[in-house]
C-alpha positions in Angstrom: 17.0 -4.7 -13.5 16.5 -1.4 -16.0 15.1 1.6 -14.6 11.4 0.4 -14.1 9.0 0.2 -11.2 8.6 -2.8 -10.1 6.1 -4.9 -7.6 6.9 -8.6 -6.2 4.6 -11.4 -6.2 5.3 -15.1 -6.0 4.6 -17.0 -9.1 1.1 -19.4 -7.6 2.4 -22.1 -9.4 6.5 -22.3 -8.8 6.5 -20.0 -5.5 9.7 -17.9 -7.3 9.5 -14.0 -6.8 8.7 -12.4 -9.6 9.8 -8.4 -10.7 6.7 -7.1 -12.6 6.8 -3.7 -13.8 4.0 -1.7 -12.7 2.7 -1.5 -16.2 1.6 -4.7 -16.5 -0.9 -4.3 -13.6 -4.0 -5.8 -14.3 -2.6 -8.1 -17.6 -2.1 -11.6 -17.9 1.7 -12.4 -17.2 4.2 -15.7 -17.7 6.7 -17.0 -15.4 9.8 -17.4 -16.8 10.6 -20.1 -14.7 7.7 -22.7 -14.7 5.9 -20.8 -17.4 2.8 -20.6 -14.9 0.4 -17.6 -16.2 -1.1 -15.2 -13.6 -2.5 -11.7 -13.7 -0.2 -9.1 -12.4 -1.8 -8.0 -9.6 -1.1 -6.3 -6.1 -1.9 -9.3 -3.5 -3.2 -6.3 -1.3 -6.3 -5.7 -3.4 -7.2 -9.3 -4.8 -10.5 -8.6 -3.0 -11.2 -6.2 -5.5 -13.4 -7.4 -8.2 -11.5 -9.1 -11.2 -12.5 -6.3 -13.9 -10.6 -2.6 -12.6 -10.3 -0.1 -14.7 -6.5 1.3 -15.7 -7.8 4.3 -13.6 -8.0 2.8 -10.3 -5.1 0.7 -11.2 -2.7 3.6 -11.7 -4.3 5.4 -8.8 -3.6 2.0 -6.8 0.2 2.1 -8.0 0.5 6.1 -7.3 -0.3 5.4 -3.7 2.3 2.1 -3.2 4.5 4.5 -4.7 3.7 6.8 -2.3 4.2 4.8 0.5 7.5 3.7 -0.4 8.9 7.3 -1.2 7.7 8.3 2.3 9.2 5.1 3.5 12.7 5.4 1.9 12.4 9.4 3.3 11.9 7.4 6.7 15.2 5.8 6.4 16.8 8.7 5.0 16.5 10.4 8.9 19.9 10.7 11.1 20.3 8.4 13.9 20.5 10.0 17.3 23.7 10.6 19.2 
């Protein structure tokens, strides 16, 4: 993959991960496997309502991105000897 962020979610109609770049949060996206259409979407806040704005989109990516920086920093701590 290019230098992109990226989110997972399985394809609803072939069950295939799929790599979405961030960007696309919120649009309609193809499978290029089954060709299935979804919107790219974080599983974690399909409660929200189906209309968000970009704002609480990006805000929603800042803080996965977040988490995963402090997550990676996590793993980045020395075992003990």
């Amino acid at each position: 993959m290019s230098n992109g962020m990226y989110f997972v979610r399985e394809c609803p109609t072939c069950g295939r991960h799929l790599y979405i770049r961030v960007e696309y949060l919120g649009k309609k996206v193809v499978c290029q496997h089954c060709h299935g259409k979804l919107e790219a979407r974080d599983p974690a806040t399909s409660g929200m309502g189906a209309f968000e704005t970009s704002e609480s989109l990006l805000r929603r990516a800042d803080e996965l991105l977040g988490n995963s920086a402090s997550e990676v920093d996590g793993l980045r701590q020395p075992y003990p000897r």
